[in-house]
C-alpha positions in Angstrom: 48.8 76.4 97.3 47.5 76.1 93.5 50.8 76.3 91.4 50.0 79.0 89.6 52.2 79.1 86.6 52.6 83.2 85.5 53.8 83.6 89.6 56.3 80.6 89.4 57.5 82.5 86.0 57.5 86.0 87.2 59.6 85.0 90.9 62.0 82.8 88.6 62.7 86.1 86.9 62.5 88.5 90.0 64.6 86.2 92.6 68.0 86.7 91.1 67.3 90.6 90.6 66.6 90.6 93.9 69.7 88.9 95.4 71.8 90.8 92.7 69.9 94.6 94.5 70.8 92.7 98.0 74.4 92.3 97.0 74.8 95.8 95.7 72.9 97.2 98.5 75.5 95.0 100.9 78.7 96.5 99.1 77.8 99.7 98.7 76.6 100.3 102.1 79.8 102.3 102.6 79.3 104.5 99.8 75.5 105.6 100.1 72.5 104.4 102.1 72.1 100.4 102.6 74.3 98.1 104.4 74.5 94.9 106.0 70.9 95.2 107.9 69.1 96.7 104.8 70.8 93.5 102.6 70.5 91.0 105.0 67.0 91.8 104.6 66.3 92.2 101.4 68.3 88.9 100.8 65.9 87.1 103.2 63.2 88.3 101.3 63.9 86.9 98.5 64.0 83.7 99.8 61.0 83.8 101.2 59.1 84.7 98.1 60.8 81.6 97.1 59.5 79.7 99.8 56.0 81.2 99.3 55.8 80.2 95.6 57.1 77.1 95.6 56.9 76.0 99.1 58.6 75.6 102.5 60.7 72.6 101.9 61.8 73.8 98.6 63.0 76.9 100.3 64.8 74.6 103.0 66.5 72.5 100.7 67.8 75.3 99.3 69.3 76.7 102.7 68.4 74.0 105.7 68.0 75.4 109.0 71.0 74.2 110.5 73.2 76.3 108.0 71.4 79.5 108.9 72.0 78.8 112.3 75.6 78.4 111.5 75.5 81.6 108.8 73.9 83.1 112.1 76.8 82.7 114.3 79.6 83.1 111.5 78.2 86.7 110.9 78.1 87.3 114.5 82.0 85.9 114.9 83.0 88.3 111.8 81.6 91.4 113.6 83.3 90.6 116.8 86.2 89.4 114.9 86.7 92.4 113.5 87.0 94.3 116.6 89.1 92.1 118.5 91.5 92.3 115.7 91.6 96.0 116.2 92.3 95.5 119.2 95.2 92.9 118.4 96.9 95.8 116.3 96.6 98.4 119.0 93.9 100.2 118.3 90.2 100.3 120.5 87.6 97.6 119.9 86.3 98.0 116.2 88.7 101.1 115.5 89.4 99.9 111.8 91.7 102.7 111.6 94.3 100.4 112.4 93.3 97.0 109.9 94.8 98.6 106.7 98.1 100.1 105.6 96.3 103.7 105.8 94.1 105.1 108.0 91.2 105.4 105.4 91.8 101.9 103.6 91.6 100.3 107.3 88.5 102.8 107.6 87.4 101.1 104.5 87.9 97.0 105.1 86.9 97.5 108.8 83.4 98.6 107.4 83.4 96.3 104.7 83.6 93.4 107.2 81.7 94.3 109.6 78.7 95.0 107.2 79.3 91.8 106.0 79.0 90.1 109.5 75.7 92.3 109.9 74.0 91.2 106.3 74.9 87.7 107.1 73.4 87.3 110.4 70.7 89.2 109.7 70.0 87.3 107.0 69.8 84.4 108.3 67.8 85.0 111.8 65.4 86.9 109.5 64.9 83.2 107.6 65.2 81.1 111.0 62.2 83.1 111.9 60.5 82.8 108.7 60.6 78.8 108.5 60.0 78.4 112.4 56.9 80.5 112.1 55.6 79.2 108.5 56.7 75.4 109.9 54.6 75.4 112.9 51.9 73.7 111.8 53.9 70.6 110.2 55.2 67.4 112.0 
């Protein structure tokens, strides 16, 4: 791809608003619409207009593919995590009722951290599948 100087200068700009909207969109899930899969995503795609502008193993220098698959299984281990502690303090699998000193704040940190889990692990199967797709072609 040409480098084209106006896009590198523009995405520079863009990228961190774009993680920043991913983050509020991640922690407010609980609040109003958004949540771990709509982060995760948005997350991922600013990555991958990273990796489109200034190239594929820019983008996996930045996050190699054998921390996403970790990131993958860590969100995946949060979510059941989260549950089985439930479960640990009497209550059914994922009944956060149970996780706090209140029904309403367990309510709360039981959704918190299993949104989390879900942003995370989409996330990062959203870039596994990016770079395995856009890699395809290299050696």
């Amino acid at each position: 791809m040409k480098h084209n100087l106006i896009l590198r200068v523009v995405s520079k700009f863009l990228i961190p608003l774009i993680i920043l909207f991913a983050l509020y969109v991640q922690f407010h899930g609980d609040f109003g619409p958004g949540g771990g899969f709509q982060a995760g995503v948005i997350f991922s795609a600013a990555i991958i207009l990273y990796a489109l502008v200034f190239g594929l193993n820019a983008a996996e220098k930045i996050i190699p593919q054998r921390i996403l698959h970790i990131l993958a299984s860590l969100g995946l281990f949060i979510y059941a995590a989260v549950g089985v502690v439930a479960m640990l303090f009497g209550g059914n699998y994922l009944d956060y009722s149970v996780l706090g000193s209140t029904q309403v704040a367990g309510q709360h940190l039981g959704i918190l951290l299993v949104e989390l889990g879900v942003g995370i692990t989409v996330s990062a199967v959203m870039l596994i599948i990016y770079f395995t797709f856009a890699g395809r072609g290299r050696e």
